[in-house]
C-alpha positions in Angstrom: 5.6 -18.5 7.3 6.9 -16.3 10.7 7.5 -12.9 10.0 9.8 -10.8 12.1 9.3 -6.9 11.0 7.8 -6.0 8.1 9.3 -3.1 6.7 9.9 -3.0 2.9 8.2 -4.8 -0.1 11.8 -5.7 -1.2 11.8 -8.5 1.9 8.6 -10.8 0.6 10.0 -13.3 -1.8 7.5 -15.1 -4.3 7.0 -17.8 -2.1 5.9 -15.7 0.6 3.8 -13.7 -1.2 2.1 -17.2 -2.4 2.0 -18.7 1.4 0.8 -14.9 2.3 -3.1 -14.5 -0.3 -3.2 -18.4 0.8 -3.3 -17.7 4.6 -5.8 -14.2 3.1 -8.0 -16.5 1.0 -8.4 -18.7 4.5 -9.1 -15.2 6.8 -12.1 -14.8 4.1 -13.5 -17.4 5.2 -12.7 -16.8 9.0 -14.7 -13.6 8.5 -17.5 -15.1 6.8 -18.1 -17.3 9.9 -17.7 -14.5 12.3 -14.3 -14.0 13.3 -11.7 -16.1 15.4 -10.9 -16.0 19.4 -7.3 -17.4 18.4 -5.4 -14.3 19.0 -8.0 -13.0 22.2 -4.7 -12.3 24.3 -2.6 -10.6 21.9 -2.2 -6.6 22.0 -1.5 -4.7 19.1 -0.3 -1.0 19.1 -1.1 1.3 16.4 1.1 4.2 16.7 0.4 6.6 14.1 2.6 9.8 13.7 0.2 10.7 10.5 -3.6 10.8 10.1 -4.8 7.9 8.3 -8.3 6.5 8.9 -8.4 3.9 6.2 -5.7 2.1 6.9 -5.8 2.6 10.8 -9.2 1.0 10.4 -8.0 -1.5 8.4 -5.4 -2.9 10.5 -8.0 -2.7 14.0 -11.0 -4.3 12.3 -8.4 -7.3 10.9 -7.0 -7.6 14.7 -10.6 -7.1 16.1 -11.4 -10.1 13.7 -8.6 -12.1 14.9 -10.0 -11.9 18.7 -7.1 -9.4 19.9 -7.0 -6.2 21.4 -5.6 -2.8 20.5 -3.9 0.3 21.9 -4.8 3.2 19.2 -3.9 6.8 18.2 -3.2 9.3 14.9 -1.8 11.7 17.2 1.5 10.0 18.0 3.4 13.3 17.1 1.9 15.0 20.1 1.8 13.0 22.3 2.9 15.1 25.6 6.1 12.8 25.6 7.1 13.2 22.1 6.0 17.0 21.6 8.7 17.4 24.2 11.1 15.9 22.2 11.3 12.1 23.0 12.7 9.9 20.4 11.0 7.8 18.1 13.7 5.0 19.6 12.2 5.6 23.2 8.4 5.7 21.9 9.2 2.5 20.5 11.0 1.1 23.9 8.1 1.9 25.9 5.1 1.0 24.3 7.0 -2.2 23.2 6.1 -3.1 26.8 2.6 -2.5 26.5 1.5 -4.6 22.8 2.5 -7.6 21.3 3.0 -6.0 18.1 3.4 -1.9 16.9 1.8 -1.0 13.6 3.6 2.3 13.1 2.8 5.1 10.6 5.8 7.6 10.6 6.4 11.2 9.0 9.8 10.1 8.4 11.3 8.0 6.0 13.2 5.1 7.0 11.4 5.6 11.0 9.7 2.0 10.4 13.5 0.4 10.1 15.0 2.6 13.2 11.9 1.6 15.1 12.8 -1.7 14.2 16.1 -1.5 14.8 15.6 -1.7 18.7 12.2 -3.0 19.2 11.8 -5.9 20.7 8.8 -6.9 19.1 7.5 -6.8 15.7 7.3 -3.2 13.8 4.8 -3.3 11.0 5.3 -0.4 8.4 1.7 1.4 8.0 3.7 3.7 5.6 7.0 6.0 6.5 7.5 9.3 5.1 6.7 10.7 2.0 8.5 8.6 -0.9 9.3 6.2 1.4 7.5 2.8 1.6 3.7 0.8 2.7 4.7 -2.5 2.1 0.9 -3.4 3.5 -0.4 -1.3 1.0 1.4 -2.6 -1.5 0.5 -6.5 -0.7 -3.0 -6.0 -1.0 -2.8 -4.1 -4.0 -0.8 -6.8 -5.3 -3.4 -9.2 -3.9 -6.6 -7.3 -5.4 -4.4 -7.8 -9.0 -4.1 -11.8 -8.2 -7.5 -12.1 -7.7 -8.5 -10.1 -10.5 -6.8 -10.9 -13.6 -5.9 -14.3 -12.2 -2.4 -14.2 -12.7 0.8 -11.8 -11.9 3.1 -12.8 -14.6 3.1 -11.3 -17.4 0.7 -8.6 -16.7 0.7 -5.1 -17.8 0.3 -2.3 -14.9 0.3 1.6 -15.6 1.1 3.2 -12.4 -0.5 6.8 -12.6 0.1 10.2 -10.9 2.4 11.7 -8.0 4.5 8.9 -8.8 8.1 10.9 -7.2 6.3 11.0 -3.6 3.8 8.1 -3.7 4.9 5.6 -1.7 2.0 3.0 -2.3 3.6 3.0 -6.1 7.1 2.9 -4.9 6.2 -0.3 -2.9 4.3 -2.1 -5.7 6.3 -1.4 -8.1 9.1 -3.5 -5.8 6.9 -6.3 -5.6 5.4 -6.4 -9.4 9.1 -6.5 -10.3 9.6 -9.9 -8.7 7.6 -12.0 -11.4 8.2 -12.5 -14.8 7.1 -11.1 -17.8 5.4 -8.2 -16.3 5.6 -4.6 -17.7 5.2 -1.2 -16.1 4.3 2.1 -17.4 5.1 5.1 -15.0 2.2 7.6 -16.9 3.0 11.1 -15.1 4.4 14.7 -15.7 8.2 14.9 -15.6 8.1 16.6 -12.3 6.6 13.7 -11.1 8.0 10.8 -12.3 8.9 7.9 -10.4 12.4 8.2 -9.0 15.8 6.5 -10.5 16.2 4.5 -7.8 13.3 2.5 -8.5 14.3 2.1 -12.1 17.4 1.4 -11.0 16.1 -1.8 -8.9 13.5 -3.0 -12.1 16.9 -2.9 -14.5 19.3 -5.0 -12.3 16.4 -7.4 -12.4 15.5 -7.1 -15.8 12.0 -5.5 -15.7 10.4 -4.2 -19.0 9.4 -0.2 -18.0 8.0 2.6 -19.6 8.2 6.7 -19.1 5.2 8.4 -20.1 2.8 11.5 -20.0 0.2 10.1 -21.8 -2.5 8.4 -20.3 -5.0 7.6 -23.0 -1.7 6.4 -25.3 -1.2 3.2 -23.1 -4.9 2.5 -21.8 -5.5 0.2 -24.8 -2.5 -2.0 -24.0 -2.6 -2.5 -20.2 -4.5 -5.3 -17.6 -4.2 -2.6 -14.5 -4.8 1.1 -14.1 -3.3 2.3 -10.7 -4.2 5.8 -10.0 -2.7 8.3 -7.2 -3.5 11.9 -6.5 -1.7 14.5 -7.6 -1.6 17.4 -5.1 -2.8 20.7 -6.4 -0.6 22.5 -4.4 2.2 20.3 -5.3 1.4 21.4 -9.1 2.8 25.2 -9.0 5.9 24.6 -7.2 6.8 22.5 -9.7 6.5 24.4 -12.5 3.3 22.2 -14.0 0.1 23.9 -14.9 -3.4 22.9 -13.0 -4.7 21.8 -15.7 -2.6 19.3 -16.0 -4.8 16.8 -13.7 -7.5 16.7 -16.1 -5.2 14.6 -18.1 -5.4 11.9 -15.7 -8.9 12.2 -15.0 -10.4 8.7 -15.4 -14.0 9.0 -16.3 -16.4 7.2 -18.6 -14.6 8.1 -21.6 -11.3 7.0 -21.0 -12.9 3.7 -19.9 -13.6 3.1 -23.3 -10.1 2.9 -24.3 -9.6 0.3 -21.2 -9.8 -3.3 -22.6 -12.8 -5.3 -21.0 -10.6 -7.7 -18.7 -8.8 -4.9 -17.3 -8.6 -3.4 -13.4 -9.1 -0.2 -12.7 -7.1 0.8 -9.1 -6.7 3.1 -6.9 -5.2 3.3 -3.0 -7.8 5.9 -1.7 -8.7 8.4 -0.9 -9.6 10.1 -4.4 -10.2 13.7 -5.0 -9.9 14.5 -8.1 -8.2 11.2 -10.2 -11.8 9.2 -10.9 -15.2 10.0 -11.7 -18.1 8.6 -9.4 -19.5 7.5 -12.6 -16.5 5.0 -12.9 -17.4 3.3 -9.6 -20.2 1.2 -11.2 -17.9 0.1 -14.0 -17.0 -3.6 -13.0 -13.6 -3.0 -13.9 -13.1 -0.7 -10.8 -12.3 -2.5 -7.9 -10.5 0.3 -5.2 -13.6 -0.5 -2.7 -12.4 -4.3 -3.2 -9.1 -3.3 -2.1 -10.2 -1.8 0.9 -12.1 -4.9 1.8 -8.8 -7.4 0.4 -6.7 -5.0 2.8 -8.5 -6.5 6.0 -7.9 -10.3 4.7 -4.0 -9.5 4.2 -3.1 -7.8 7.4 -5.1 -10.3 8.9 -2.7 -12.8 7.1 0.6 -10.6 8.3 -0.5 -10.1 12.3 -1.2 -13.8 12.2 2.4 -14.2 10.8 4.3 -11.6 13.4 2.1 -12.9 16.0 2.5 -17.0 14.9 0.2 -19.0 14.0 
């Protein structure tokens, strides 16, 4: 598999996602034996327009581990150039002449396909806007559920929180609804539902789905529990009281309604969506994703950068 971009969730087919945890299953290994040299004379750019230190992190230590190099900021947005009103198009020009490859985190959705659009290397989306995408995000959550449960068909997920702006849901819901037999539950307050264009995409391809409020109703019935943050501030101006996040506060109790098998998920950092006292629960694996997110943008620089 040769990747060009990587933009969206929507462009990984199932084959690719198959070729894409085999090539991660074979950088665990890699790591286990100290790294590679293979890719000691590639460059890659992360140009981030948004503070993020876990997934920064994530994408330096997997090119670090791949032997390359890397140009770095979280500042992007004021950069002397760009706080004097350059373009995101020109950014992109220019550094394209410094990297091999540009992981870009953007304020703006859509700025991973514009940048994209005229780059003459390969874009990698480290998440655009908010309610936009993270396909990168979305893969290793996708890959933490593989390697958990053992199987992506068929599974049940509940997708739980700030489910209108999240766009880590938004992306795995995309990929979930490329496999058969699986069933979602969107478990949030109205006002923060997940948005009709995503149920729009799961009913053209025939995706069983679910609308609901009520977190401990659907716990006894599902394989995943993915969890996002509600944002306090986000609760007023939209009518919903604060004590609405208790509801979705995953503790001890509600692990009892969780079947034994079952994953409990979430894309970090938490705040206020699960209890510390969950974390030794085996069932909760969001420090497994950090560490599965390493292996698969290992897999995807390998692919933009060839094999």
């Amino acid at each position: 598999m040769k990747l060009g971009h990587v933009i969206e969730s929507q462009q990984f087919t199932l084959p690719m996602l198959v070729e894409l945890f085999e090539v991660a299953d074979q950088m665990e290994r890699i790591i286990a034996r100290g790294g590679t040299q293979d890719y000691q004379n590639k460059i890659m750019a992360s140009l981030f327009y948004e503070h993020s230190t876990r997934t920064r992190f994530s994408f330096e230590s997997a090119m670090y581990r791949l032997g390359g190099k890397v140009l770095s900021t979280e500042r992007a947005n004021t950069f002397s150039s760009v706080a004097a009103g350059e373009t995101l198009e020109d950014t992109i020009r220019v550094v394209s002449n410094y990297a091999d490859v540009i992981v870009l985190r953007h304020n703006e959705i859509g700025g991973a396909a514009r940048a994209a659009s005229i780059s003459n290397i390969p874009i990698v989306n480290a998440g655009d806007g908010k309610g936009g995408q993270h396909p990168t995000q979305a893969l290793l959550d996708l890959y933490t559920i593989y390697k958990g449960v053992k199987t992506i068909e068929g599974v049940k997920v509940a997708l739980v929180g700030n489910l209108t702006d999240g766009r880590t849901v938004r992306s795995l819901a995309y990929l979930l609804g490329k496999f058969e037999r699986v069933k979602l539950y969107f478990v949030a307050p109205d006002s923060f539902q997940i948005k009709q264009d995503i149920l729009d995409y799961l009913t053209k391809h025939n995706v069983w789905y679910t609308l609901e409020s009520n977190l401990k109703k659907i716990l006894p019935e599902v394989d995943v529990v993915y969890s996002t943050r509600i944002e306090p501030e986000l609760l007023t101006q939209r009518g919903e009281r604060l004590e609405t996040i208790s509801q979705y506060f995953i503790d001890d109790t509600l692990l009892k309604l969780l079947p034994s098998h079952a994953l409990v998920m979430h894309p970090l950092p938490r705040l206020h969506e699960i209890s510390p006292t969950v974390d030794s629960d085996l069932r909760a694996v969001y420090f497994k994703q950090t560490k599965n997110g390493v292996l698969i943008r290992m897999a995807l620089l390998a692919s933009v950068l060839g094999y």
